[in-house]
N, CA, C and O atoms as a GROMACS GRO file, in nm:
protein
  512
    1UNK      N    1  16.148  11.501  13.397
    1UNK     CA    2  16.123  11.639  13.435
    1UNK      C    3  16.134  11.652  13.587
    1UNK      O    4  16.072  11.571  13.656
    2UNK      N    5  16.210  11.751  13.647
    2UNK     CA    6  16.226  11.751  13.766
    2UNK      C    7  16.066  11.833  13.805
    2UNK      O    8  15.996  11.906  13.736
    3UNK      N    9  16.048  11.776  13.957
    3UNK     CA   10  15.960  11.841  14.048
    3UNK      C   11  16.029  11.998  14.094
    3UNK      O   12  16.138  12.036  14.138
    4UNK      N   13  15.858  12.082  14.044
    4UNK     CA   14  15.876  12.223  14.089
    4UNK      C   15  15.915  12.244  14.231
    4UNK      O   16  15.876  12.154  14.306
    5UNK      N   17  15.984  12.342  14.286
    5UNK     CA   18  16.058  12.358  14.371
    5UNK      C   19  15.965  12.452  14.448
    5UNK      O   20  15.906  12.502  14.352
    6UNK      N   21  15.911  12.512  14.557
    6UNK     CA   22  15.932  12.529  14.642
    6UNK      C   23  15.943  12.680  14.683
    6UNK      O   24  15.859  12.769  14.695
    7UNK      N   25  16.116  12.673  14.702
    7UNK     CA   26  16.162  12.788  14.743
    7UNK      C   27  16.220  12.857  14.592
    7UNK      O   28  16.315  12.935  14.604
    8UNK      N   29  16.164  12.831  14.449
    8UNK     CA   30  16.243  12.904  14.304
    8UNK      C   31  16.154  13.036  14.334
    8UNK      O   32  16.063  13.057  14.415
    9UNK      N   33  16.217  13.118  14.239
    9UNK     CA   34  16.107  13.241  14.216
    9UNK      C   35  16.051  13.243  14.072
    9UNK      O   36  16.120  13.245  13.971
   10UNK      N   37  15.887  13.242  14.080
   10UNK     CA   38  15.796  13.204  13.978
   10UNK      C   39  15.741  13.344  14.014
   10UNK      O   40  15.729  13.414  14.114
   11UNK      N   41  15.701  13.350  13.819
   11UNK     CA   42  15.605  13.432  13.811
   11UNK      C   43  15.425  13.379  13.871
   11UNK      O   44  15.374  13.269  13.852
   12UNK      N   45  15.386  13.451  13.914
   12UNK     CA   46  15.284  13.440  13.945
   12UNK      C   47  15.158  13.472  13.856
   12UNK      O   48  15.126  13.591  13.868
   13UNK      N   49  15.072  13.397  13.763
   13UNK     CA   50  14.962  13.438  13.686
   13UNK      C   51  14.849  13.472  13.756
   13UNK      O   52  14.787  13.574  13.726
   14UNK      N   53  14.814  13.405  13.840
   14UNK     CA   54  14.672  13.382  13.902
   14UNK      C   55  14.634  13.520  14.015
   14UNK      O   56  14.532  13.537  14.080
   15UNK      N   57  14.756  13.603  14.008
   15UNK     CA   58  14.721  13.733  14.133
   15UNK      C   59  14.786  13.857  13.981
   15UNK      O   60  14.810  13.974  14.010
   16UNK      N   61  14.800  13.819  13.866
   16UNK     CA   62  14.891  13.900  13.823
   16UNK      C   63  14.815  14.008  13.781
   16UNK      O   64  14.692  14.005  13.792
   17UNK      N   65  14.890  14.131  13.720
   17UNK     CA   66  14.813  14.226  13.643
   17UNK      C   67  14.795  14.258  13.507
   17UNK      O   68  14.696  14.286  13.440
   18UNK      N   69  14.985  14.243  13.469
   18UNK     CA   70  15.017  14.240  13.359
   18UNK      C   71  15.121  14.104  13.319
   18UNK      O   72  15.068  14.009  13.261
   19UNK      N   73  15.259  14.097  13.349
   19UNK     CA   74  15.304  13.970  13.329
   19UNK      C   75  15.341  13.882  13.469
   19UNK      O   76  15.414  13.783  13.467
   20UNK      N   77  15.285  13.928  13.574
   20UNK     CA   78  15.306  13.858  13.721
   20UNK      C   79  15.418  13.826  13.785
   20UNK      O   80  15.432  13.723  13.852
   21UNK      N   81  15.525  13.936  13.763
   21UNK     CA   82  15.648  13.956  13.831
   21UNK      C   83  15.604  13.977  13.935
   21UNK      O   84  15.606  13.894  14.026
   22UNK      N   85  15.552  14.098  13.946
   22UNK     CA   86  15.524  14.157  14.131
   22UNK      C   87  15.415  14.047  14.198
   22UNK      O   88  15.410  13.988  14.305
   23UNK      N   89  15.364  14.049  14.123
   23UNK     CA   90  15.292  13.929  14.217
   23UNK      C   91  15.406  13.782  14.285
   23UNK      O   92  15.397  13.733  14.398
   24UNK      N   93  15.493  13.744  14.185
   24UNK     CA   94  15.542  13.663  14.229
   24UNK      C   95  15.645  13.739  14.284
   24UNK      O   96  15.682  13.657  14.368
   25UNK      N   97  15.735  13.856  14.303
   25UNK     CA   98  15.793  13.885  14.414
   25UNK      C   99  15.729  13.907  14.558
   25UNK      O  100  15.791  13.911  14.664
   26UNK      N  101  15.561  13.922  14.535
   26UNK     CA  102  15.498  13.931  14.657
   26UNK      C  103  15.501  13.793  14.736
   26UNK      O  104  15.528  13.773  14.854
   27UNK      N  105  15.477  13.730  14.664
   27UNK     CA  106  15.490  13.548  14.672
   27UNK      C  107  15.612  13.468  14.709
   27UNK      O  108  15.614  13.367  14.780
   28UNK      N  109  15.719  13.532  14.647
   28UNK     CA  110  15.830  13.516  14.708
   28UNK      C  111  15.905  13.555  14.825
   28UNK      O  112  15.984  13.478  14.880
   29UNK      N  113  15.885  13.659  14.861
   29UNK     CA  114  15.904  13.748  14.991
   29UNK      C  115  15.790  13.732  15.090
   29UNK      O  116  15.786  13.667  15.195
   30UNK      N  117  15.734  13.779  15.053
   30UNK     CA  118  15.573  13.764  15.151
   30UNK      C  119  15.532  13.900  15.216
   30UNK      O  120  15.453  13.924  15.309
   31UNK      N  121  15.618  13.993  15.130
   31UNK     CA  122  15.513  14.126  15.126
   31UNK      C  123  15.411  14.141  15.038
   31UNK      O  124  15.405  14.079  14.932
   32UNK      N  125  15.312  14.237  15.085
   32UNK     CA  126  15.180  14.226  15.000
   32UNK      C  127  15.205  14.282  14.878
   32UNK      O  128  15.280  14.380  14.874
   33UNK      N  129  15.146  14.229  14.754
   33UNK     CA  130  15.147  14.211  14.650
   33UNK      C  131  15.094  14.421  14.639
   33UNK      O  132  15.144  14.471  14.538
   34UNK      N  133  15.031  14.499  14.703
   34UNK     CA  134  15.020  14.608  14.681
   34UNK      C  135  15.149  14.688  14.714
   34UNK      O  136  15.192  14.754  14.619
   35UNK      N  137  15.192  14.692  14.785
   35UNK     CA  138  15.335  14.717  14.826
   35UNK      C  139  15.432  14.692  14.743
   35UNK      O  140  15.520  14.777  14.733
   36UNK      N  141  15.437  14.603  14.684
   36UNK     CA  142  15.555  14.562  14.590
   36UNK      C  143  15.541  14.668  14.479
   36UNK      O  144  15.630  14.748  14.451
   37UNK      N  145  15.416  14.660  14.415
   37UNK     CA  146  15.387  14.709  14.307
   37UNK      C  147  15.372  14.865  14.319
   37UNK      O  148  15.383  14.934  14.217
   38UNK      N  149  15.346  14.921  14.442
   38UNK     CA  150  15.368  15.029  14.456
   38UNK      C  151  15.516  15.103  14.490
   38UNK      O  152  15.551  15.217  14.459
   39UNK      N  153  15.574  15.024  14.547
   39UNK     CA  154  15.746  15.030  14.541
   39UNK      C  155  15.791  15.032  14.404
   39UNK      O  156  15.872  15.123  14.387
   40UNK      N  157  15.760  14.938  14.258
   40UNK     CA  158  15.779  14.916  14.104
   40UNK      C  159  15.778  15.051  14.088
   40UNK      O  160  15.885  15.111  14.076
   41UNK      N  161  15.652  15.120  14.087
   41UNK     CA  162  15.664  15.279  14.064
   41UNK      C  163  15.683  15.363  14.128
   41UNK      O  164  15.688  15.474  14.075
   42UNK      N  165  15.698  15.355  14.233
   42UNK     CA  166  15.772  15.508  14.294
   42UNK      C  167  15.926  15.468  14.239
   42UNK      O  168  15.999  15.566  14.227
   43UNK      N  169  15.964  15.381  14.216
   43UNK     CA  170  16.108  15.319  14.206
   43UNK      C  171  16.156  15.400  14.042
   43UNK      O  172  16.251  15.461  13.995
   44UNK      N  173  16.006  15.345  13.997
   44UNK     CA  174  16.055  15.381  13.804
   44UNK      C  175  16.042  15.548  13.796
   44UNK      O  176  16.128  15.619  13.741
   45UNK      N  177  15.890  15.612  13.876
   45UNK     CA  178  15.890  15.732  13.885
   45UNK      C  179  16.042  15.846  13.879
   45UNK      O  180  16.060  15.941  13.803
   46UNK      N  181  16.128  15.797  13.980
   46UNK     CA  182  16.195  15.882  14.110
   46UNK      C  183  16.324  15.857  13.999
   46UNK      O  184  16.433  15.862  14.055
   47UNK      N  185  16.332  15.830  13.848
   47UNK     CA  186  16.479  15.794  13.828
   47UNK      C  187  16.540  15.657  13.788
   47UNK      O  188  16.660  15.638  13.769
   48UNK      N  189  16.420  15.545  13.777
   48UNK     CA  190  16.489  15.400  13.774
   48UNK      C  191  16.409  15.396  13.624
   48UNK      O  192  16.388  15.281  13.586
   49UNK      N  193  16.372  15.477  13.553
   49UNK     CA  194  16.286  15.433  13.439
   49UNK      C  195  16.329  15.310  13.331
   49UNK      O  196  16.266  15.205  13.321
   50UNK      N  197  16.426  15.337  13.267
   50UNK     CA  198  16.430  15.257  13.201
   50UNK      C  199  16.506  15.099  13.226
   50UNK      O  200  16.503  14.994  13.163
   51UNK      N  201  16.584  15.150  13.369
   51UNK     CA  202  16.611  15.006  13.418
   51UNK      C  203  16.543  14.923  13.522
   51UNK      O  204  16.601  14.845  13.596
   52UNK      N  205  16.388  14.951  13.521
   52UNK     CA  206  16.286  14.926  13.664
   52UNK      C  207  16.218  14.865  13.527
   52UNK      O  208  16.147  14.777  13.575
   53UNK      N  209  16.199  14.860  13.392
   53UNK     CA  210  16.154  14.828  13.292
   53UNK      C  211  16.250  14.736  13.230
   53UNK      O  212  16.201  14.641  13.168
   54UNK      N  213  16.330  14.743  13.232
   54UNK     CA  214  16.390  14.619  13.126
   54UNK      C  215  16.451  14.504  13.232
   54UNK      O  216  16.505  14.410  13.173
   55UNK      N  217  16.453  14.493  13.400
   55UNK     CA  218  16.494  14.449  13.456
   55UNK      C  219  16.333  14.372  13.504
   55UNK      O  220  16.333  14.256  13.543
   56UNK      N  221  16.227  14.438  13.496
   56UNK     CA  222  16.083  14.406  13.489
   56UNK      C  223  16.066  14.282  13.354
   56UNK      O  224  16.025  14.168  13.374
   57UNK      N  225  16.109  14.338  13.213
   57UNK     CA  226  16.054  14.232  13.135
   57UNK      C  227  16.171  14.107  13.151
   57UNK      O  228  16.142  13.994  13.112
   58UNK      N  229  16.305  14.137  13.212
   58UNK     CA  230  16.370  14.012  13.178
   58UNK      C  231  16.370  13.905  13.288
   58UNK      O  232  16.435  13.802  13.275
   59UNK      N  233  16.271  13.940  13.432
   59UNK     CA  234  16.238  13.817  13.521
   59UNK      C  235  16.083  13.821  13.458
   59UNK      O  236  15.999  13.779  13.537
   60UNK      N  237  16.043  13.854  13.356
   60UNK     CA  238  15.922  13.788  13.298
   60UNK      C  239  15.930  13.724  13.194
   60UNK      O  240  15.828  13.660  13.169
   61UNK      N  241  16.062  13.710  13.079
   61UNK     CA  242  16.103  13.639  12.979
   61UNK      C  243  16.144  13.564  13.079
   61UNK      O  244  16.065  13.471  13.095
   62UNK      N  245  16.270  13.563  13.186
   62UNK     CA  246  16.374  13.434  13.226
   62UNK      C  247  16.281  13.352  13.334
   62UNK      O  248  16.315  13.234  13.343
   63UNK      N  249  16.191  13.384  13.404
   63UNK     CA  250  16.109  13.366  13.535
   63UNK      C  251  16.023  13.234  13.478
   63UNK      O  252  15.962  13.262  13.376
   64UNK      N  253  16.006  13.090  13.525
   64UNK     CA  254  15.913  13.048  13.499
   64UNK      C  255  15.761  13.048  13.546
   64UNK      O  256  15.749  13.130  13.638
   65UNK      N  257  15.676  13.004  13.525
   65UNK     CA  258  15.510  13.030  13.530
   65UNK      C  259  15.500  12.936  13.666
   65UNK      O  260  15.545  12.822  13.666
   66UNK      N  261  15.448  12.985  13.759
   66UNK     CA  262  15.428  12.958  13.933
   66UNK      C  263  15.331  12.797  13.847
   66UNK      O  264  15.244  12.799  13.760
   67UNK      N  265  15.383  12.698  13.906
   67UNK     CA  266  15.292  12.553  13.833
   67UNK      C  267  15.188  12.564  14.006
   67UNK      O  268  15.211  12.599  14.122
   68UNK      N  269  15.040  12.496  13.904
   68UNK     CA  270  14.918  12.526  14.001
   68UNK      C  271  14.963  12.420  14.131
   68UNK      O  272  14.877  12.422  14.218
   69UNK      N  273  15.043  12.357  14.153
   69UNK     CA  274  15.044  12.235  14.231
   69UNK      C  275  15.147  12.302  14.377
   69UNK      O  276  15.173  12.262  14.491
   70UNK      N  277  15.183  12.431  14.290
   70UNK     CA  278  15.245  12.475  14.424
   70UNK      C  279  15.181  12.607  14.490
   70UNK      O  280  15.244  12.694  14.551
   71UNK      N  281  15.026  12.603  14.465
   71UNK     CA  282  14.930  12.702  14.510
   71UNK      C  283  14.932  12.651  14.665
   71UNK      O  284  14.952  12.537  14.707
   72UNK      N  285  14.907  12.769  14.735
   72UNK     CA  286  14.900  12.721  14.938
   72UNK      C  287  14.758  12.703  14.978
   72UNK      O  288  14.664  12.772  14.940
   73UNK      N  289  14.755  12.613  15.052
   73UNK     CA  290  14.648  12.574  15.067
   73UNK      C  291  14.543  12.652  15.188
   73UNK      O  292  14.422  12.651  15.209
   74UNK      N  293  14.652  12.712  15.248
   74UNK     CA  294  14.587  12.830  15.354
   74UNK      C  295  14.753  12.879  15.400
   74UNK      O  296  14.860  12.821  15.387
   75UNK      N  297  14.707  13.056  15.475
   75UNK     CA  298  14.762  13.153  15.460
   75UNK      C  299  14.906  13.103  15.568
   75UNK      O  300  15.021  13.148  15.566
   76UNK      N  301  14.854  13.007  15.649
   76UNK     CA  302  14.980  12.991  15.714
   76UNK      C  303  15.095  12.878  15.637
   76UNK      O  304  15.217  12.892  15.645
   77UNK      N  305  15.029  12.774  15.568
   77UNK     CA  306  15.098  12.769  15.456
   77UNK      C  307  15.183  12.815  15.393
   77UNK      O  308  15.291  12.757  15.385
   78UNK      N  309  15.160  12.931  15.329
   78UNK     CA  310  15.195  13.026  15.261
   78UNK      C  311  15.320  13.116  15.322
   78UNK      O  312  15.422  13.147  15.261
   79UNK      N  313  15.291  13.146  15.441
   79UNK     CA  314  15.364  13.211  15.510
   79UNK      C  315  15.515  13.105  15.612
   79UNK      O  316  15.614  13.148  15.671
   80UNK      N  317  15.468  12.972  15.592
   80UNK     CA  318  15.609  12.912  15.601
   80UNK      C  319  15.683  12.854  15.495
   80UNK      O  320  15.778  12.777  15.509
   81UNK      N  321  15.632  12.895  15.383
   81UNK     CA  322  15.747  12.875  15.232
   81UNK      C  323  15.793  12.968  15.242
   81UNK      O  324  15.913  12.948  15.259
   82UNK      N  325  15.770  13.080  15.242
   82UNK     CA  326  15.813  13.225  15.249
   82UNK      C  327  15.883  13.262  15.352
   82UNK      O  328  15.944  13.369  15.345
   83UNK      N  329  15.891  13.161  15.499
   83UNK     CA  330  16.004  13.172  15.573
   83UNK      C  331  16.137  13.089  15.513
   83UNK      O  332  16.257  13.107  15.535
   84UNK      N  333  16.081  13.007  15.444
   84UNK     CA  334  16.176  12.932  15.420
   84UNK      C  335  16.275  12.942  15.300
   84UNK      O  336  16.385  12.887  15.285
   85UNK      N  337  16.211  13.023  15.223
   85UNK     CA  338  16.278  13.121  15.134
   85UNK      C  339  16.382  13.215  15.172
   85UNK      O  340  16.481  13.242  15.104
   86UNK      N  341  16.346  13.268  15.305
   86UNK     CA  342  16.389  13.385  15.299
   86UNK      C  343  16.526  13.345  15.470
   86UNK      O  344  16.612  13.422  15.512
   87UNK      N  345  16.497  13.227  15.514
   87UNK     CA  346  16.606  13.221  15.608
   87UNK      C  347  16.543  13.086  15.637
   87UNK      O  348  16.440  13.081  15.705
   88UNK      N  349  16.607  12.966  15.583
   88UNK     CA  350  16.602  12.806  15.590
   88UNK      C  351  16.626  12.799  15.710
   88UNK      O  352  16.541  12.748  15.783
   89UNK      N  353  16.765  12.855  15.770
   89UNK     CA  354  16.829  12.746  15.922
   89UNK      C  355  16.729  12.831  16.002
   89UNK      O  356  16.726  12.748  16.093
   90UNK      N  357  16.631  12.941  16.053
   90UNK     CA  358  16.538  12.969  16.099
   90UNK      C  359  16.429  12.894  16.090
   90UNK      O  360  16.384  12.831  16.186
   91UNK      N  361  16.386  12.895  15.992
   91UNK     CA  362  16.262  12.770  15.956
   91UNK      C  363  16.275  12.624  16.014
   91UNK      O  364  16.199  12.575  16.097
   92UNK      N  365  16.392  12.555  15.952
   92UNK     CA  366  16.456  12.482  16.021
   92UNK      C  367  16.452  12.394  16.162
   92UNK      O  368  16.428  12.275  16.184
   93UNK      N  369  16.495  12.527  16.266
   93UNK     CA  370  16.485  12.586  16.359
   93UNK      C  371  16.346  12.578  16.438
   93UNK      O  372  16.330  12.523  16.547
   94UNK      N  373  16.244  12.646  16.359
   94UNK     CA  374  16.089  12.635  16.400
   94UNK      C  375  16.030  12.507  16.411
   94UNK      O  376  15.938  12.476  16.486
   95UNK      N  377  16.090  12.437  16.332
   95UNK     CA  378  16.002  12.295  16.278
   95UNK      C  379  16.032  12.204  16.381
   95UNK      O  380  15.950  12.123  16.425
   96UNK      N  381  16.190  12.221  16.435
   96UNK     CA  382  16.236  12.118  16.524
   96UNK      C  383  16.176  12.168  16.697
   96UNK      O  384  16.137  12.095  16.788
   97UNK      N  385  16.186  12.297  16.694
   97UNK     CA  386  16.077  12.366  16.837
   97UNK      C  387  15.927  12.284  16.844
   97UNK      O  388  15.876  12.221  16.936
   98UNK      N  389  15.888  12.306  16.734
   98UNK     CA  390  15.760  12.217  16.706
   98UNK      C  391  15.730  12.052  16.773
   98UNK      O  392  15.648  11.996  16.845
   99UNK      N  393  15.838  12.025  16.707
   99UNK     CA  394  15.863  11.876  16.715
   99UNK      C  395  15.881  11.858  16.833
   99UNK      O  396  15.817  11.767  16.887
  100UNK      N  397  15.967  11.931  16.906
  100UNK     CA  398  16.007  11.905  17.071
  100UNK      C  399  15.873  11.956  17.164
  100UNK      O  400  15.832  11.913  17.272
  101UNK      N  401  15.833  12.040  17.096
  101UNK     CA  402  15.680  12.017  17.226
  101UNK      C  403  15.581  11.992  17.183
  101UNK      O  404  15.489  12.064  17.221
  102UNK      N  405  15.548  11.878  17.084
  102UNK     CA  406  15.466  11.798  17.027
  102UNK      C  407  15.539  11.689  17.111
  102UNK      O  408  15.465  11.656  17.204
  103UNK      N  409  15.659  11.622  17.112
  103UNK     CA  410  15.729  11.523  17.175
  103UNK      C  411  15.665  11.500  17.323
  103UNK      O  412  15.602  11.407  17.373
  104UNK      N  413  15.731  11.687  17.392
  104UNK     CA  414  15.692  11.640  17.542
  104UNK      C  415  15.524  11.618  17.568
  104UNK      O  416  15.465  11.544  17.645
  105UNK      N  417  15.479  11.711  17.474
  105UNK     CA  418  15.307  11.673  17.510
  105UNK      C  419  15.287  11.547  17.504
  105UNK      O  420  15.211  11.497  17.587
  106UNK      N  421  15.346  11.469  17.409
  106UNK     CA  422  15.311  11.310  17.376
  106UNK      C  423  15.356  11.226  17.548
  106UNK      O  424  15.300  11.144  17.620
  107UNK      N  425  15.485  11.304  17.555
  107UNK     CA  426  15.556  11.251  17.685
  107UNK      C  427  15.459  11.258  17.852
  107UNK      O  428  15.439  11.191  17.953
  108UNK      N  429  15.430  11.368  17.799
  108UNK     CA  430  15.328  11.419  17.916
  108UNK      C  431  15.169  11.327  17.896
  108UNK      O  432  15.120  11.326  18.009
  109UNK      N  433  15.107  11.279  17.832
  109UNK     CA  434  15.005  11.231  17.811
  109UNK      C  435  15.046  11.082  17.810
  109UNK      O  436  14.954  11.000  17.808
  110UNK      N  437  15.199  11.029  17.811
  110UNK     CA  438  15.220  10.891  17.815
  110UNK      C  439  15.246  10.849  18.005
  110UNK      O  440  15.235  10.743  18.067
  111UNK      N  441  15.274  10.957  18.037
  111UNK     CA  442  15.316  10.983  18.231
  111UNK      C  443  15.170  10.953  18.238
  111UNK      O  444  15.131  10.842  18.275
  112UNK      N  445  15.109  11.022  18.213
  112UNK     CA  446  14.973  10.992  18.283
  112UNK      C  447  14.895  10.909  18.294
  112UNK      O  448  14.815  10.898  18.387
  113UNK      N  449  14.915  10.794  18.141
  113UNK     CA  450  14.812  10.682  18.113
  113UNK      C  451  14.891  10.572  18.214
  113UNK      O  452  14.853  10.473  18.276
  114UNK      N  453  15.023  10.641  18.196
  114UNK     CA  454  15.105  10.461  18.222
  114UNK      C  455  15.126  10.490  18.387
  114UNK      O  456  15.191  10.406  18.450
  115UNK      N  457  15.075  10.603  18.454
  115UNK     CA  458  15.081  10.610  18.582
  115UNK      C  459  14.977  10.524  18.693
  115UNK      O  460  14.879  10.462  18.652
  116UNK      N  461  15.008  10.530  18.817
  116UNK     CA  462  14.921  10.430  18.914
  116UNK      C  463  14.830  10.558  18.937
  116UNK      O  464  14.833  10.618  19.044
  117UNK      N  465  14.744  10.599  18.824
  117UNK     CA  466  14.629  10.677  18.855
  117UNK      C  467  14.506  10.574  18.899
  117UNK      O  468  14.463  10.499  18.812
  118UNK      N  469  14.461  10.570  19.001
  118UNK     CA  470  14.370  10.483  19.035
  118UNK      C  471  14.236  10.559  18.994
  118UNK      O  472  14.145  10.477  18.992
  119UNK      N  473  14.190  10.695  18.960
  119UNK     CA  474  14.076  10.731  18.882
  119UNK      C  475  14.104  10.646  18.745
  119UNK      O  476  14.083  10.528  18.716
  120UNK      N  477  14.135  10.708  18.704
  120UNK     CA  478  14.192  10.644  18.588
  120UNK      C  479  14.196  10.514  18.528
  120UNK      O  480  14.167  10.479  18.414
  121UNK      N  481  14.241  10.444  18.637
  121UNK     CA  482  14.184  10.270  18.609
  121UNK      C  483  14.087  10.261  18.640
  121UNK      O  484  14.046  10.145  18.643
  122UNK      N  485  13.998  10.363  18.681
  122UNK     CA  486  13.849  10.263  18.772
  122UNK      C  487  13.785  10.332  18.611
  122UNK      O  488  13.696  10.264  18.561
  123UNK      N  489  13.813  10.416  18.560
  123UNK     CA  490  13.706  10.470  18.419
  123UNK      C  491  13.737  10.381  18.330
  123UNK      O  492  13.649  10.342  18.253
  124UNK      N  493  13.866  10.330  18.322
  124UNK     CA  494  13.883  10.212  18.209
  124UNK      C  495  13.842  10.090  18.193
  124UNK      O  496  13.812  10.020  18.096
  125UNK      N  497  13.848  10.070  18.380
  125UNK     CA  498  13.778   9.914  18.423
  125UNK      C  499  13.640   9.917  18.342
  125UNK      O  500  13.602   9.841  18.254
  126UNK      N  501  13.562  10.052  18.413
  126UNK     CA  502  13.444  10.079  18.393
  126UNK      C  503  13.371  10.072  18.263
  126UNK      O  504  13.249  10.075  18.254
  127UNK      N  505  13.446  10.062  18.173
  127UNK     CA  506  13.425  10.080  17.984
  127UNK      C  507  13.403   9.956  17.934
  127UNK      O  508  13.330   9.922  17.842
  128UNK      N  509  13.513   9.855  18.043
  128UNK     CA  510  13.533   9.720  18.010
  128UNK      C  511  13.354   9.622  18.004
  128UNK      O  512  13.350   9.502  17.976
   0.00000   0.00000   0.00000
């Protein structure tokens, strides 16, 4: 059995109302789950009736069930699957920015230990 993915689009049970489409388009996008669902009906209201409904039950027949293992563990979490959904080489992008000034901080805190700071050696002497 392959490992759940990530970036698929799952129905969502655990925020749902009725079969947890909108919830999982909220989940998928990362607009709020009220918004979505209020877009569903002004959408079906205004003229989309019977195809805002049968296009509704068939990503809830074809859609699989959001598996609990890919619940977020906090909101920023959450909010970088949902970048990554929605534009990878951006995300991408973020992760490696990250990495490069996590790098120089490391770089910057290695200048300093390995420098002829003479405070510096007298607090270390001092520990000794």
């Amino acid at each position: 059995m392959n490992a759940p993915r990530r970036t698929q689009f799952y129905l969502d049970k655990s925020n749902a109302k009725w079969k947890g489409v909108c919830a999982g388009l909220a989940d998928y996008t990362g607009v709020d789950v009220t918004l979505v669902r209020i877009g569903i009906v002004i959408l079906t209201v205004l003229g989309g009736f019977p195809w805002t409904l049968i296009a509704y039950l068939i990503a809830a027949w074809m859609a699989p069930v959001k598996p609990r293992e890919l619940d977020y563990e906090s909101r920023e979490d959450a909010k970088f699957w949902q970048g990554v959904r929605t534009n990878p080489r951006r995300t991408a992008r973020d992760v490696r920015s990250r990495f490069r000034e996590i790098d120089r901080r490391l770089a910057d805190v290695e200048t300093y230990v390995t420098s002829s700071n003479s405070r510096l050696s007298q607090e270390i002497e001092s520990l000794r």
